[in-house]
N, C-alpha and C positions, 0 to 999 in steps of 0.2 A: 576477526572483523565482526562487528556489531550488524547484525541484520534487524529492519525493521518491514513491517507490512502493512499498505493500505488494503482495505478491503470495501469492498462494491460489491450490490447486490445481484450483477448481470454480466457478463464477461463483456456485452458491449461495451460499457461506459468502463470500463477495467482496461480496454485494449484501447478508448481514446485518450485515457489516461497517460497509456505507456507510450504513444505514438508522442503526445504531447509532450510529454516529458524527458523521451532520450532527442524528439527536435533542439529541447533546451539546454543537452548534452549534461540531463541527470541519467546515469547508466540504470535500468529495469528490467525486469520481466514481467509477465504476467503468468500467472500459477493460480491451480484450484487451493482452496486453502484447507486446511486439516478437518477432518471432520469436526471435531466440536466447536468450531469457528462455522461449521455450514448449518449448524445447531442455534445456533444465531440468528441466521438468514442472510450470512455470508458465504456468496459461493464460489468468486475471485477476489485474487486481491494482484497488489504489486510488490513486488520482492525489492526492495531497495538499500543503498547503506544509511545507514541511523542518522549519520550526519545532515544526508541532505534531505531529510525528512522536513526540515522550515521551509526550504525552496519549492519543495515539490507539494506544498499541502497550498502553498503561496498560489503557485500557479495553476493548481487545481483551482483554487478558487473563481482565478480572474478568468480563467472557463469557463465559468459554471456549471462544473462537474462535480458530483456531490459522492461522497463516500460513506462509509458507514462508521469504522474504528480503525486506529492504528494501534498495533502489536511492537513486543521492542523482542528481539530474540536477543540477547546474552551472551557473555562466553560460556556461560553453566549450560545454555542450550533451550532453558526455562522461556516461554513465550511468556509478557505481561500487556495487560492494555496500557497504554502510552494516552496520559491526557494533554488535548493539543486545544 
């Protein structure tokens, strides 16, 4: 399975993310992100499947929830930034 990750600079807006988004029955968690992602000024993000990455960035927006970058994990296991 193809993992992708939002990330936000504050685990509050990370956790109304997640509340938001499994309401809308997209499956989440929220998770610290790796260190050179918090090298960024990334310090949560949401663990999500790649797929429903349009739905859940969708409806982040009509929140007005703001995030920082989305990541694509692989089957090689490689993280890349995802331009959305």
């Amino acid at each position: 399975m193809m993992t992708d990750y939002i990330t936000f600079r504050s685990v509050t807006v990370a956790q109304r993310g997640e509340k938001i988004l499994n309401a809308a029955g997209i499956r989440c968690a929220v998770r610290r992100t790796p260190r050179w992602m918090e090298e960024q000024g990334c310090g949560y993000c949401i663990r999500l499947s790649g797929a429903e990455v349009p739905d859940a960035l969708a409806l982040l927006r009509k929140n007005q929830l703001s995030w920082r970058k989305v990541y694509h994990q692989g089957e090689n296991g490689v993280l890349e930034e995802r331009r959305v």
